[in-house]
N, C-alpha and C positions, 0 to 999 in steps of 0.2 A: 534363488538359483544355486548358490553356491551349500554346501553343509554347514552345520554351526562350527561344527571343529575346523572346516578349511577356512571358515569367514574368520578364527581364532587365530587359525595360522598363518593368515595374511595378516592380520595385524602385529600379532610375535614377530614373525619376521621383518617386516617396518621400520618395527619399535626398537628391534636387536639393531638392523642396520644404519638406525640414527645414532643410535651409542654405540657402535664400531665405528663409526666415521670418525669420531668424537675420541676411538681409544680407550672407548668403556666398553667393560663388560657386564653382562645385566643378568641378577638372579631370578631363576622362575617364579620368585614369589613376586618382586617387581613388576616381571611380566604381565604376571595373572595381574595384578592389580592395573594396569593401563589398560591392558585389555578388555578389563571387567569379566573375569574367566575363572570359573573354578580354580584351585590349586592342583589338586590329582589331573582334572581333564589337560587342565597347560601341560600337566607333565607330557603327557601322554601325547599331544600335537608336538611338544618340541623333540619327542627320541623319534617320531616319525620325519623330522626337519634335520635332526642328526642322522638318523639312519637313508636319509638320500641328500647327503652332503651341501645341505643347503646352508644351515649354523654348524657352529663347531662347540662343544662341550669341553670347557676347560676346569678341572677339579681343585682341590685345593681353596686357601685362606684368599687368594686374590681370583677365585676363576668365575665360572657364569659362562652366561654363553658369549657370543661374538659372528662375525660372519667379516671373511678376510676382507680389505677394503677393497681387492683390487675386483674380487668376486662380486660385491654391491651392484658394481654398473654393470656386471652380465648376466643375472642371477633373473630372471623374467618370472610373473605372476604366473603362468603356466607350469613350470617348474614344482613351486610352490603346490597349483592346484595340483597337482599331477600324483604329488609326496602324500597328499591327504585325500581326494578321495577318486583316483586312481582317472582314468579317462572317461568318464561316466559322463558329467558335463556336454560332452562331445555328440553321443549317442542316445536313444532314448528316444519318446515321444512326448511333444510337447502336452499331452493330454494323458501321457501316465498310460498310452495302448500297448499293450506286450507285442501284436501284430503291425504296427506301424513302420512302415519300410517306402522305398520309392516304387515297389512294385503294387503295395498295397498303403496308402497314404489315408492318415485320419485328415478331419474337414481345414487343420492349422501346420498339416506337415513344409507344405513347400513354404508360409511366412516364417514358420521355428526355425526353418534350414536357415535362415538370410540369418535372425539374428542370432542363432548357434555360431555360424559363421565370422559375424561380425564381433563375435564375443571372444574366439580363437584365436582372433585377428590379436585383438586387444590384451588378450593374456599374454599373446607370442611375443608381443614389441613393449609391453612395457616394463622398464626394470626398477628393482628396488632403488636403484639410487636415484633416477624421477621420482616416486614417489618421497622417499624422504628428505630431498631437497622441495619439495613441493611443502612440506609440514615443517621444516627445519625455517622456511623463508615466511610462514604463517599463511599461505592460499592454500592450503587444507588445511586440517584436522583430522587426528586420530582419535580423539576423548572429548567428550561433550563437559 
């Protein structure tokens, strides 16, 4: 459902916001490596997480990225999708029909609507700082 790179950038971001809680900063090669994520492609999801204010890019001998603590609990999975791969998620036909609309509906439009919907739902209310108190507490996992 999601891209490889947004599936990339939910976990970077996760991953970032377990070590900002914590008051680490974490290099994109760390990253890639939890992730299980190319080096170049990380790059390339986190200036897109930089460039819509999601992490923050800190330079220098002590930097790496981070994401402010108090941003963690407001920061929603929606957001994130949003930064990579733009509102597409949202719209669309569950069958790939360029013509599929409510006016003209393929044989899965009105079941795709409920759970497109249901998926909206779940991106808009949940925030990084659930999810990494979920993995921080061990009832998830990030890395097999």
């Amino acid at each position: 459902m999601f891209s490889k790179a947004c599936e990339y950038g939910i976990k970077a971001a996760i991953f970032i916001a377990i070590n900002s809680s914590e008051s680490r900063r974490v290099s994109p090669k760390e990253i890639s490596e939890e992730i299980d994520s190319p080096q170049a492609f990380t790059a390339k999801i986190l200036q897109a997480l930089v460039r819509n204010n999601i992490v923050k890019s800190v330079r220098g001998a002590h930097g790496g990225f981070e994401i402010d603590k108090d941003k963690i609990a407001t920061t929603k999975l929606s957001q994130i999708v949003f930064a990579i791969d733009g509102d597409n998620i949202y719209k669309g036909c569950g069958l790939g029909l360029h013509t599929c609309d409510e006016n003209h509906p393929c044989p899965v439009h009105d079941k795709f609507k409920v759970v497109r919907d249901e998926l909206k739902d779940m991106l808009e209310t949940t925030s990084l700082e659930q999810l990494a108190l979920d993995i921080k507490s061990g009832v998830t996992f990030l890395k097999v």
